[in-house]
C-alpha positions in Angstrom: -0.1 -6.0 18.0 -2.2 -8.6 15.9 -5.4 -8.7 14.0 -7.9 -11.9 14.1 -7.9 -12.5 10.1 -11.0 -13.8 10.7 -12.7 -10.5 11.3 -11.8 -9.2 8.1 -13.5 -9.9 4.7 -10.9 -11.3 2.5 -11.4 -11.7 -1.3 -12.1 -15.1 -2.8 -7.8 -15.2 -2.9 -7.8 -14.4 0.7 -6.4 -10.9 -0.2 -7.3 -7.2 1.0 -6.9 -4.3 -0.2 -4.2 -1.9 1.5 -3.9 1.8 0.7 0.1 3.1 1.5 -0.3 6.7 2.5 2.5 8.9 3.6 1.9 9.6 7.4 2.4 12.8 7.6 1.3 14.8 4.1 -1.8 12.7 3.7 -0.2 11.9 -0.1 -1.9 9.0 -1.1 1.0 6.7 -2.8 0.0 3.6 -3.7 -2.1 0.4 -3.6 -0.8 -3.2 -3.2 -3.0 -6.4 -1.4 -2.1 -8.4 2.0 -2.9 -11.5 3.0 -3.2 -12.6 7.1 0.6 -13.7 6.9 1.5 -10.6 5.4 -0.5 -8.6 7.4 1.2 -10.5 10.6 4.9 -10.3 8.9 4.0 -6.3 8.7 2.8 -5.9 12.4 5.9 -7.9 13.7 8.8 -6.1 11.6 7.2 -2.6 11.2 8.2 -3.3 7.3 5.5 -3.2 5.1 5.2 -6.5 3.4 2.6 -7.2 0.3 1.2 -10.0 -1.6 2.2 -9.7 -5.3 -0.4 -11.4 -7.3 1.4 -11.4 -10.4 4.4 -13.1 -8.6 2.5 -15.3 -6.4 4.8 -14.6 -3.3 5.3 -11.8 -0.7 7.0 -8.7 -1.7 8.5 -7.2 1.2 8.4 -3.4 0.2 11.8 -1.7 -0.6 13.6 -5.3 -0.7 15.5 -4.8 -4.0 14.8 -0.7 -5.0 15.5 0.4 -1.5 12.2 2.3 -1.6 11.3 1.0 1.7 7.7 2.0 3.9 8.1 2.0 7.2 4.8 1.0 9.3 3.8 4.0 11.0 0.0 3.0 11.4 -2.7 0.6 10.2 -6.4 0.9 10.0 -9.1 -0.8 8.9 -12.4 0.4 7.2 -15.7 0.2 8.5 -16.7 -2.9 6.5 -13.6 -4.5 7.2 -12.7 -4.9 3.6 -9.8 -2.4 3.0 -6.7 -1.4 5.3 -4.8 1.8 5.2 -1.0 1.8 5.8 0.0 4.9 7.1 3.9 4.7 6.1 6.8 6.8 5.8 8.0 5.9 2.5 11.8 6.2 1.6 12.3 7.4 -2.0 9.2 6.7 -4.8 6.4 4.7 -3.8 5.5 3.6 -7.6 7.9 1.1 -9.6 7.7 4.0 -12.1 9.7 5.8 -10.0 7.2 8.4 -9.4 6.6 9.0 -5.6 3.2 8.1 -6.1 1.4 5.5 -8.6 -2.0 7.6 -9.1 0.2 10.4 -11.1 -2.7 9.8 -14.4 -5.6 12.6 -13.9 -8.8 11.8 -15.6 -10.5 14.9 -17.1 -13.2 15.9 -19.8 -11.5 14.8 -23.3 -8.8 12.2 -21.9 -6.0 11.7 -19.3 -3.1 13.7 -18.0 0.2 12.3 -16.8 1.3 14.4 -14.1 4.9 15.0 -14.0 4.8 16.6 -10.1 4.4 14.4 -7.5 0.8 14.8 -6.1 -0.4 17.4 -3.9 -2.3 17.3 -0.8 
């Protein structure tokens, strides 16, 4: 399994976009970027493995908190520009330890932190 990186449109730092999503509740967990060596290390292992900006080196998901995603699936979008892990994600997704990262609502007057994980 292997995708040409030169079909997809990488940022100006070679990176892409890629939404973690629990395979089988839909929950939306998290998002992280990839680069092509990433992307490849992922499709090999079956370990989801990032690109931390911030660090400037891969971060293999799980690697030190145990939280690991397991590659169940990966798309792309219809522009190419965005990919969609569908994992199944051992333990929170969110360094936060919340089992998602998008756990702030936005709503008329402010923001809400959710305490719950989120629902379908």
């Amino acid at each position: 399994m292997s995708i040409d990186p030169k079909t997809l449109k990488l940022d100006t730092n070679g990176l892409i976009p890629a939404i973690a999503q629990q395979h089988d509740t839909g929950e939306v967990l998290m998002l992280a970027w990839m680069n092509p060596d990433s992307i490849a290390e992922t499709l090999r292992t079956g370990r989801v493995t990032y690109w931390s900006r911030s660090r400037q080196a891969y971060w293999r998901k799980g690697e030190t908190s145990g939280h690991v995603q397991r590659l169940v699936e990966m798309r792309i979008d219809c522009d190419r520009d965005c990919l969609l892990m569908l994992v199944d994600q051992t333990g929170p997704a969110c360094h936060t330890n919340r089992r998602s990262c998008f756990y702030t609502r936005v709503e008329e007057g402010g923001e809400t932190v959710l305490t719950k994980p989120l629902k379908e």
